[in-house]
N, C-alpha and C positions, 0 to 999 in steps of 0.2 A: 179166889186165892186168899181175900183178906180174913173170909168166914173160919180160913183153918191157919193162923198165924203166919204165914211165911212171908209177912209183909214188917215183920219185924227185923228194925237193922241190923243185931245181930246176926238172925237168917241169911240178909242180904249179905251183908261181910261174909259169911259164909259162902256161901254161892259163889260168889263171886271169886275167892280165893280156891275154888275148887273146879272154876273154868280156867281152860287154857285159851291162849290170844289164838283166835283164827275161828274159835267152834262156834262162833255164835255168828249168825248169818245178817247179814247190813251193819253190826257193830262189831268187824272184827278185828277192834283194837282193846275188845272187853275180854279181859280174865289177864294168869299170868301167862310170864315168857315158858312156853315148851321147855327151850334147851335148858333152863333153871332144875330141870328135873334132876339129871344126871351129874351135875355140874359136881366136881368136890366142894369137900368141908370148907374148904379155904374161899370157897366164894362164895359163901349161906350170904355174906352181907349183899351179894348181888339182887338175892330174894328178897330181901328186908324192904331196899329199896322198893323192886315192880310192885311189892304188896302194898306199900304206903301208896304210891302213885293210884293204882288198881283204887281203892278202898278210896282214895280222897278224889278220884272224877268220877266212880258210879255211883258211891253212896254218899251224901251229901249231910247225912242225919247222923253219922257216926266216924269218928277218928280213930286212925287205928295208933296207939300206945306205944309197943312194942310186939316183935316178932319173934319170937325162939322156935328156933331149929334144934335137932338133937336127936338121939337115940343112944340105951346102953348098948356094949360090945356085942352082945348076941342079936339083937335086932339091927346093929349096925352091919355087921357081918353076912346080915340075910339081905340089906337094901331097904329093911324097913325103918326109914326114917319117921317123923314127928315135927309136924310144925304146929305150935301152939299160936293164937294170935288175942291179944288183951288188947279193947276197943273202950273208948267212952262215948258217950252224946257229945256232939259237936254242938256247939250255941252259937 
């Protein structure tokens, strides 16, 4: 795995942010909350949270910044939301 980058913590935050809690077998309090999925607009900050928590106990080499949620009217309309997630190196 190191030979083809995905051991870089960006990847890792990545990953990470794209498991849900339960999928990973002996560690399944790694990734996010499920129900966070479906949840409304009014609860994105619920997401913000599990994604800092998520991001600061499995990756230890990177901090996560901030979280933005979003989508415009027509992708919103479809379900197709967008989470972007801005990290730096933790020292």
């Amino acid at each position: 795995m190191l030979a083809h980058g995905n051991s870089a913590p960006p990847t890792c935050v990545l990953n990470l942010l794209r498991t849900f809690r339960g999928e990973v077998p002996y560690a399944r309090t790694k990734g996010v909350d499920r129900s966070l999925v479906d949840a409304p607009g009014t609860e994105s900050w619920r997401l913000n949270v599990d994604a800092e928590w998520v991001v600061g106990t499995y990756e230890p080499r990177a901090s996560l910044d901030e979280v933005l949620t979003g989508a415009d009217a027509r992708d919103a309309a479809l379900g197709d939301l967008s989470v972007a997630a801005r990290i730096s190196p933790r020292e």
